[in-house]
C-alpha positions in Angstrom: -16.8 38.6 4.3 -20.4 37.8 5.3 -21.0 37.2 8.9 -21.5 33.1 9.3 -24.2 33.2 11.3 -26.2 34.6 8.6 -28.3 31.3 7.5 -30.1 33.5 4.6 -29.2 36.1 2.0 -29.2 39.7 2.4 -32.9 41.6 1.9 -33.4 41.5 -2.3 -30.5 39.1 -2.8 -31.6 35.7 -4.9 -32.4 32.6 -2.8 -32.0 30.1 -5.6 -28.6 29.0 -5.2 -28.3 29.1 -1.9 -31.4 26.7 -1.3 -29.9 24.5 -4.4 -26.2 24.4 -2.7 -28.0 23.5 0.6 -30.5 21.2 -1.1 -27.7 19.2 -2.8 -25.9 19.3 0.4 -29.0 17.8 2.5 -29.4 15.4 -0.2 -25.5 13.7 -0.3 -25.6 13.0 2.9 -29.1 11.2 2.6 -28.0 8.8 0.3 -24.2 8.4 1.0 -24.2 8.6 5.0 -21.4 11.4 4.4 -21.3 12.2 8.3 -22.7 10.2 10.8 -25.3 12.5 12.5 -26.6 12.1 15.9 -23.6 10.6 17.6 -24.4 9.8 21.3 -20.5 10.0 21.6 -20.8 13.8 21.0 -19.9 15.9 18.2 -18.3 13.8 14.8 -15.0 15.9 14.2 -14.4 16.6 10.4 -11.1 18.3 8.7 -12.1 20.1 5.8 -9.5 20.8 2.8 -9.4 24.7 2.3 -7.8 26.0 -0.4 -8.7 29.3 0.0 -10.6 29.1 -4.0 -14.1 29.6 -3.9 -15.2 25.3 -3.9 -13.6 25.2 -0.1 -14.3 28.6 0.9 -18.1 27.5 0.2 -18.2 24.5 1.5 -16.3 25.5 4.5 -19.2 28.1 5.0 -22.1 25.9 4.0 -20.5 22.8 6.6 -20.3 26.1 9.3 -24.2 26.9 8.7 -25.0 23.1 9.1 -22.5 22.2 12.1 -24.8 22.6 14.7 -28.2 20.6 13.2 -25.6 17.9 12.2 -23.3 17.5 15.3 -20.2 18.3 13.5 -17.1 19.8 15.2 -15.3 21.5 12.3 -11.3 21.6 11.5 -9.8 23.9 8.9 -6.4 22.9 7.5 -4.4 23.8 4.2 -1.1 22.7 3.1 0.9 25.3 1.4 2.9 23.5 -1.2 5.2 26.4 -1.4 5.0 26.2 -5.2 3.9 29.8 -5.8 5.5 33.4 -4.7 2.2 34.2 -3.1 1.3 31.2 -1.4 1.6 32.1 2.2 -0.8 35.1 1.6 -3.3 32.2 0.6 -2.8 30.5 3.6 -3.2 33.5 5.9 -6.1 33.8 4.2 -7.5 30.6 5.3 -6.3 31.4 8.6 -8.1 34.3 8.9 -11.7 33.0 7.7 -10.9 29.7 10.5 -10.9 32.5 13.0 -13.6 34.6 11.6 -16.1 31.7 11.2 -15.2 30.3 14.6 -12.8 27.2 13.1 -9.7 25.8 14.5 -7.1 25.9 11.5 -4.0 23.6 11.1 -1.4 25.3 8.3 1.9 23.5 7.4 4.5 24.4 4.5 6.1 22.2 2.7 10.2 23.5 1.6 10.3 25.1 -1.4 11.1 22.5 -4.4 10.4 19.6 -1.8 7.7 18.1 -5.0 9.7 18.9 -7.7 11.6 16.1 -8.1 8.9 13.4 -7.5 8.8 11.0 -9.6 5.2 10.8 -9.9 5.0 14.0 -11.5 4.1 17.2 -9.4 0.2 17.4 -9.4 0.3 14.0 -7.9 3.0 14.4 -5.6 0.9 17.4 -4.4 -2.0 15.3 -3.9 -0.9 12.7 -2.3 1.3 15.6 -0.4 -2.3 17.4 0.9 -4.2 13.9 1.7 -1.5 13.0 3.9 -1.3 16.2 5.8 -5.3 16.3 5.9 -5.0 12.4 7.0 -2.2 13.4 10.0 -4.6 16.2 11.1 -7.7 14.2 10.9 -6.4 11.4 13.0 -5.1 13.8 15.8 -8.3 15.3 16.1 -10.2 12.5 16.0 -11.2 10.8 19.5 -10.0 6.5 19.3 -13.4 4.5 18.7 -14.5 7.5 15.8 -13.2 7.0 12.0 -11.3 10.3 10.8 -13.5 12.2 8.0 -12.0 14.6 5.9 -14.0 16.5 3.2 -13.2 18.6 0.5 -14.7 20.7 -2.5 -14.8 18.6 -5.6 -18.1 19.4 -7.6 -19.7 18.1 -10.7 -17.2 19.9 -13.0 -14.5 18.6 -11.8 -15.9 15.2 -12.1 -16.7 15.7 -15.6 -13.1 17.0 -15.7 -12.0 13.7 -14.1 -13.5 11.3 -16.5 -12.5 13.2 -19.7 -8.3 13.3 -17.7 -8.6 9.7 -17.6 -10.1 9.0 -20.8 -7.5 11.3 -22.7 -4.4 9.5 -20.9 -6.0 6.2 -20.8 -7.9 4.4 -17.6 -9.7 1.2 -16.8 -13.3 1.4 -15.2 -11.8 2.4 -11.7 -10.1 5.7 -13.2 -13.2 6.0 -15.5 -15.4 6.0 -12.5 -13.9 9.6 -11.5 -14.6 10.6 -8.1 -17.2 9.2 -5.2 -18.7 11.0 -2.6 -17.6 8.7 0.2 -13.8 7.0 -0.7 -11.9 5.1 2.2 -7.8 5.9 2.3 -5.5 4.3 4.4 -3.1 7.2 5.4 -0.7 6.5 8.5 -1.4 3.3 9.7 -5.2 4.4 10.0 -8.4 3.9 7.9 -9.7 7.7 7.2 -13.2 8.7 5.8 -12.6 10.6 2.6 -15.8 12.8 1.9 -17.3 15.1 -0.7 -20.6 16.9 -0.4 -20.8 19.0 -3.5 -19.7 16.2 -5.7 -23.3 16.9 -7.4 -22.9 20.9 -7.5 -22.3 22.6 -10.5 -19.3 25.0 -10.0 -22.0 28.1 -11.5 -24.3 27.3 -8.6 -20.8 27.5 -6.5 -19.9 30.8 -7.4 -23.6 31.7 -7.6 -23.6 31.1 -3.7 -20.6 32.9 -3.1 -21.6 36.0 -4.3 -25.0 35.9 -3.0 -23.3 35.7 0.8 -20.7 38.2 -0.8 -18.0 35.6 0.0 -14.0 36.3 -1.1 -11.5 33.7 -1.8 -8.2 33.5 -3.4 -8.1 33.1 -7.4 -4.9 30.7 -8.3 -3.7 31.9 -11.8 -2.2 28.8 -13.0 -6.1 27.3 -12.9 -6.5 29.5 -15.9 -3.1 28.4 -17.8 -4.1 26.2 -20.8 -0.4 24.3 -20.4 -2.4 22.3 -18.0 -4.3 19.3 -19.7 -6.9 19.9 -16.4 -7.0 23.8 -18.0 -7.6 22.6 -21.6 -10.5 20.6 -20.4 -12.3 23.1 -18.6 -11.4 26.2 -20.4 -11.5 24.8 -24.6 -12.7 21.1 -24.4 -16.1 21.2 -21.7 -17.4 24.5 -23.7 -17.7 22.5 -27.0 -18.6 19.6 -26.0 -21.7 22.0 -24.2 -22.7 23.4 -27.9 -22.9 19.9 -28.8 -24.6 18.7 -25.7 -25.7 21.4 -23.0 -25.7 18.8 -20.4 -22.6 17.3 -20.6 -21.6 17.5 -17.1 -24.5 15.8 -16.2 -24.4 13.5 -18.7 -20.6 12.6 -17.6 -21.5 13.1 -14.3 -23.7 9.7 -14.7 -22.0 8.4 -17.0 -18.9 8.3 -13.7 -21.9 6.4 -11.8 -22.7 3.7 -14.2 -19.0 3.2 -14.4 -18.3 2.9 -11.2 -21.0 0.7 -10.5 -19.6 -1.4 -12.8 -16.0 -1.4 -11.7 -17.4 -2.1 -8.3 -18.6 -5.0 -9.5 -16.1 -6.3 -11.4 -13.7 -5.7 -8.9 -15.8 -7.7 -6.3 -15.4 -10.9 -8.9 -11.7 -10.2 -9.4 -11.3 -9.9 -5.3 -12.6 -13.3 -5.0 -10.8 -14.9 -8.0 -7.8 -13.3 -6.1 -8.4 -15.2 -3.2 -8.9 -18.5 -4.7 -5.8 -18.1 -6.5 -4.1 -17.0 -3.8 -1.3 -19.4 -1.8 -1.4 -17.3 1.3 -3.3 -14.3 2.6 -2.7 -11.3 1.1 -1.0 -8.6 2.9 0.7 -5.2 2.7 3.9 -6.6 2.2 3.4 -9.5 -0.8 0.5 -11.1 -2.9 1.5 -15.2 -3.7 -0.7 -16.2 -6.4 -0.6 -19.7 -8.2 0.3 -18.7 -11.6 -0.1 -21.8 -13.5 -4.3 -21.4 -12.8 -3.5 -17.7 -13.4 -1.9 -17.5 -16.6 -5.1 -19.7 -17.1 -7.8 -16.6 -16.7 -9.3 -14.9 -19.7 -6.8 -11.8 -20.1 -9.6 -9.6 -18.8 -9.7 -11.3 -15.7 -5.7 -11.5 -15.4 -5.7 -7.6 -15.6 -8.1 -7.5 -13.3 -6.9 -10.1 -10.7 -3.6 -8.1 -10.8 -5.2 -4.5 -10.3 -6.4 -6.3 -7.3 -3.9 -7.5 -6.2 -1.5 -4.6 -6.9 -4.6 -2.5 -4.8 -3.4 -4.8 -1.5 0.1 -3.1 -1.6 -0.7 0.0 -2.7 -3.9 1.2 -0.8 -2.4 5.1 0.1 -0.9 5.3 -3.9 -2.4 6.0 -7.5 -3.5 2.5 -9.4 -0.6 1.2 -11.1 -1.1 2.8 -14.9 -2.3 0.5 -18.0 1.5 0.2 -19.1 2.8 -1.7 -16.1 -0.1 -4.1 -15.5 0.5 -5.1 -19.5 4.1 -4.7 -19.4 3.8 -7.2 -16.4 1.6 -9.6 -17.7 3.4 -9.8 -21.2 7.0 -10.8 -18.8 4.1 -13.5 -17.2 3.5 -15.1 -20.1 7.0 -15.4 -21.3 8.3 -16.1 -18.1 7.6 -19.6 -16.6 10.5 -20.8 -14.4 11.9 -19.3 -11.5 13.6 -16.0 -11.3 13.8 -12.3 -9.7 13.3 -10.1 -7.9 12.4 -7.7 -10.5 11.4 -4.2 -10.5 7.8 -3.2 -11.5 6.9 0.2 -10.5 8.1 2.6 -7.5 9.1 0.0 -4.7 7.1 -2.7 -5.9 9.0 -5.7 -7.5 7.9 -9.5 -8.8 9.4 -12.8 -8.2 8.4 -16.2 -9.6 9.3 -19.3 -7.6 10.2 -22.5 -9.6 7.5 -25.6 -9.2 8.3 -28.8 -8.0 5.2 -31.9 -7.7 4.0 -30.7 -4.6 4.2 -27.1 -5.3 2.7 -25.0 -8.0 5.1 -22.4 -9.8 4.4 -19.2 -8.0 4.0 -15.4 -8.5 4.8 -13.0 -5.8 4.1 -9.6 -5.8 5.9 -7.8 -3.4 7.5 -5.2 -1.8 11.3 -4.1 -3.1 13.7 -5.3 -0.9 11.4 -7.6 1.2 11.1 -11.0 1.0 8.9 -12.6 -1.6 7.4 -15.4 -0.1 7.0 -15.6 3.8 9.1 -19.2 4.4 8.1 -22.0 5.6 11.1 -22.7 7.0 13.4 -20.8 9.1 14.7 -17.3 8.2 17.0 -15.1 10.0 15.7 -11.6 8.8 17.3 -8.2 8.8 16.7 -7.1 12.0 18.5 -10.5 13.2 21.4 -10.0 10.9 22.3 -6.8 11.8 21.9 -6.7 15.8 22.7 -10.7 16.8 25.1 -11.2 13.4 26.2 -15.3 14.9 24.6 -16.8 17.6 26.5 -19.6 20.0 24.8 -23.0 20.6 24.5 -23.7 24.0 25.6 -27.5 24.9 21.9 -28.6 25.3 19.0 -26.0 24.7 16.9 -23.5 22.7 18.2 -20.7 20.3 15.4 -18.3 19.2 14.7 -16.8 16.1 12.4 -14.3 14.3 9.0 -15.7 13.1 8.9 -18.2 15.6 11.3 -20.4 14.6 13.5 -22.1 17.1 16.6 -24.4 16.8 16.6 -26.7 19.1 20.2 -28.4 20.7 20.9 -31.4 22.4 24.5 -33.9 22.8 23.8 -38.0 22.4 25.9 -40.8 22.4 25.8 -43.0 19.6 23.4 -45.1 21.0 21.1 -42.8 21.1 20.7 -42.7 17.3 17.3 -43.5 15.7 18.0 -46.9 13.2 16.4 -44.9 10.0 18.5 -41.4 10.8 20.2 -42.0 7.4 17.5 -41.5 5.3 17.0 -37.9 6.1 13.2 -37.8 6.0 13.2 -34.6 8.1 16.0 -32.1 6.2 15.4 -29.9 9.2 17.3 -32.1 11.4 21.3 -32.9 11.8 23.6 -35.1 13.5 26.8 -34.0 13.5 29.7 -35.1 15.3 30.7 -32.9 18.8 34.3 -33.8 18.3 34.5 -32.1 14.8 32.6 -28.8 15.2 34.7 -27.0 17.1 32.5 -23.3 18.0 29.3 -23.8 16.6 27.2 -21.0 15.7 23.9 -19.9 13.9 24.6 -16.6 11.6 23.9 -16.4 8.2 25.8 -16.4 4.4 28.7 -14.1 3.7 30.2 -14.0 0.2 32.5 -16.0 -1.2 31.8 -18.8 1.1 32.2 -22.5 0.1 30.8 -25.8 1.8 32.0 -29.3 1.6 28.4 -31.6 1.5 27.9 -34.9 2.4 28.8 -37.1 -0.1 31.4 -35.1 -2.1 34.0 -37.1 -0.6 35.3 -34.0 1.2 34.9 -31.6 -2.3 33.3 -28.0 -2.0 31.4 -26.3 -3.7 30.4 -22.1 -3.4 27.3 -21.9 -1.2 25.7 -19.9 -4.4 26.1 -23.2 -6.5 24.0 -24.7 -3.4 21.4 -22.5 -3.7 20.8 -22.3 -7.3 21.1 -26.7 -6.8 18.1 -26.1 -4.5 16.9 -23.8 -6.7 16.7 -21.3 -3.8 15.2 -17.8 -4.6 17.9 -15.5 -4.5 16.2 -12.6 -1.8 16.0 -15.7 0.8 19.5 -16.7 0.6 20.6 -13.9 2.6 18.8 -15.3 6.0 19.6 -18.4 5.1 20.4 -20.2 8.4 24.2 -21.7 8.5 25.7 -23.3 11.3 29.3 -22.9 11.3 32.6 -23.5 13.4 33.7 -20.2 14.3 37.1 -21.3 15.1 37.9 -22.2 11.6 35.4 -20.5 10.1 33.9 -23.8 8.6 30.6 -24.1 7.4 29.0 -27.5 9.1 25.6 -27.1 8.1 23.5 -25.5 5.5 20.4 -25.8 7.5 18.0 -27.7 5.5 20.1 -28.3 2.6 23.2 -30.1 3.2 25.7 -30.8 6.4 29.4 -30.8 5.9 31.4 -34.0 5.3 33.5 -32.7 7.7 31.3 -33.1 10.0 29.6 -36.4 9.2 28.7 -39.0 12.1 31.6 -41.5 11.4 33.2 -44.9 12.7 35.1 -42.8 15.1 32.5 -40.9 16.5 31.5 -41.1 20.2 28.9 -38.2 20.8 26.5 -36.4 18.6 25.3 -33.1 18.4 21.4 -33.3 17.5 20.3 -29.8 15.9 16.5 -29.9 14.9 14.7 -27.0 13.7 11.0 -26.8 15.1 8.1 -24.0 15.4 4.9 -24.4 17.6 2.6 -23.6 14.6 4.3 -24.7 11.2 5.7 -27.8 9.8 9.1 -26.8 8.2 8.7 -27.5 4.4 11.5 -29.1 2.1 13.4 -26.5 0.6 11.8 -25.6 -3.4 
């Protein structure tokens, strides 16, 4: 192995590619800001991705040679995937060249078999496996105030290899836009820099380098097996398409650019379609779009809107593929009424929300298992369920409640009733009669459970039946607030929906128990 702190070739040896690789280098980071030089904070940390093939072995010696002009402090780290008999020679490897070119290095093994049953498929379990280890490192060594970078050795091959992957399985503009030189990931809870500086490097120039410096690496035999689509590419497909045009990887090269100019485009017009379709922010855990105006778009624009939106919940995972966005939006346009959850891909799921006159019919996209739309109304969540299960009412006071939400208690006499509290304008308030129920608390539904409403004359009717009534999506019902007498086990009030007959202010009734729902920031809405 060369000594690092060689900045030119050996007497006699070619210059060319080195001032090429070097060239290219100087020039990524002029136009794409790769690193941020000159940092007054000190030197910018950066993990780089070694393999131990030749791509990271050279840019791990090229980054070395520039450290010191560019302020960089340099990390090595390799994930061993365990996936080959000899992989934990390749990973001393990189250890030893870390120590022999002055680097700290971070290793970590995966078990053996731990990406085989993946249901993503191995290569892309493996990728998203080395990102996220890259990610955890890059965030530990990286001072709060400074974005994590992390580069690695893609070159202009592999983006031709890229483009022609995607166009073979199938892709949109984003997949057909290959690779960038700077990509932003969201790995752990952080935003980390994703950079790569020989994305305009062709891999003969690479190896060119390497053997000028009279570099070693590791050579992975499966990266000549043609039972990989990536293999057929490179090893049958790129050589013919070169007879036919000698600069194809250029040509595809920009040919990725315009691309991905466009998509960039086109995805800043769907982002803001997005948003004026949108019934509430957009977060991590659901997307609510109006899906009367959507199932209005131009079906460009609805695959669009949904990649989008699909992007919001997914920012550390692959693009949903071609088949669910149109397997989706053919259900859409079938589908106009209320229903779900249902499953779309991974632990993503949909739900539509029926309409009423004040509220469109709604889309969620969400995550599996969560709730679809964030209520308006109170909601005793998970958490709640499983730690406080049934809270008491106090005689007069304040029970509280996730989101904000708190029921509020207080004990009248009849007098004290407003003249219009038959009407009901507010379903988020009850008067019920203290003499009639018994130990009230607030818990939630339990199967099988039956309530007798107001105006039944005393009949009953499954609290499912309720819901479906009310037409209430089925992943809220479960922290759906009840009050009920614990003593008989009596449901008195299905909190905005209906209070118990039993329970009814009547001729007989002396004192009243006033329950009123109330949050400091939201107006609880009628239930849809």
């Amino acid at each position: 192995m060369t000594d690092h702190h060689r900045l030119r070739p050996p007497v006699g040896a070619p210059a060319t590619a080195i001032d090429e690789l070097l060239a290219a280098m100087h020039a990524a980071q002029s136009q794409h800001n790769l690193f941020p030089l000159g940092a007054a904070t000190g030197p910018t940390p950066v993990v780089i991705g070694v393999s131990g093939g030749v791509d990271s072995i050279v840019l791990l010696h090229t980054l070395v040679q520039l450290a010191g002009d560019w302020r960089l402090a340099l990390h090595v780290a390799h994930l061993d995937h365990a996936l080959r008999p000899d992989s934990a020679a390749d990973a001393a490897f990189v250890a030893r060249c870390a120590a022999d070119w002055g680097v700290a290095f971070y290793g970590e093994r995966l078990a053996p078999g731990a990406l085989l049953d993946s249901p993503d498929g191995l290569e892309a379990a493996a990728r998203l496996a080395r990102y996220a280890f890259l990610a955890k490192v890059a965030i530990n060594v990286t001072p709060p105030g400074k974005v994590p970078i992390i580069a690695v050795a893609h070159h202009a091959d592999d983006q031709a290899e890229t483009l022609l992957l995607h166009l073979v399985r199938g892709a949109g503009l984003q997949g057909l836009g290959a690779m960038r030189y700077v990509t932003e990931l969201e790995q752990h809870g952080h935003t980390v820099r994703l950079v790569r500086p020989l994305l305009g490097v062709r891999r003969a120039t690479i190896l060119a380098y390497a053997a000028t410096q009279g570099l070693t690496w590791c050579e992975d035999p499966t990266n000549t097996a043609t039972r990989f689509l990536r293999n057929q590419l490179r090893h049958e497909i790129l050589p013919r398409l070169a007879q036919i045009n000698p600069n194809i990887v250029a040509t595809l090269g920009r040919t990725a650019d315009v691309l991905a100019a466009d998509y960039a485009r086109l995805a800043h017009s769907d982002d803001q379609t997005l948003q004026r379709l949108s019934l509430a922010e957009p977060t991590s855990e659901r997307v609510v779009l109006d899906l009367d105006r959507f199932l209005g778009l131009a079906e460009g624009v609805q695959r669009g809107v949904l990649r989008r939106a699909l992007a919001r919940l997914t920012p550390q995972g692959p693009e949903l593929g071609f088949g669910h966005i149109e397997t989706l939006l053919a259900r859409l346009r079938q589908h106009a009424h209320a229903g779900g959850p249902y499953p779309l891909a991974g632990d993503l799921a949909w739900t539509v929300a029926g309409s009423t006159p004040a509220t469109p019919l709604r889309l969620s996209l969400h995550r599996a298992g969560r709730l679809p739309f964030a209520p308006a109304h109170p909601h005793l969540d998970d958490a709640w369920r499983a730690v406080v299960g049934a809270a008491p009412l106090p005689q007069e006071g304040i029970v509280d409640t996730p989101g904000g939400w708190q029921l509020h208690v207080r004990r009248l006499s009849l007098d004290d009733l407003p003249p219009d509290w038959r009407r009901r304008s507010d379903p988020w308030v009850a008067y019920l009669d203290v003499d009639q129920v018994g130990e009230p608390v607030l818990t939630s539904p339990h199967p099988g459970q039956h309530v007798g409403p107001l105006g039944m004359g005393g009949h009953r009717k499954s609290l499912g039946d309720l819901f479906t009534d009310a037409k209430i999506p089925t992943a809220l019902r479960g922290g759906w607030p009840l009050i009920l007498d614990r003593a008989s086990d009596t449901i008195l009030w299905v909190c905005g929906l209906a209070v118990a007959h039993t329970a009814r202010i009547a001729e007989s009734t002396s004192q009243l128990l006033r329950l009123q729902w109330r949050h400091p920031a939201v107006k609880p809405c009628a239930p849809t």
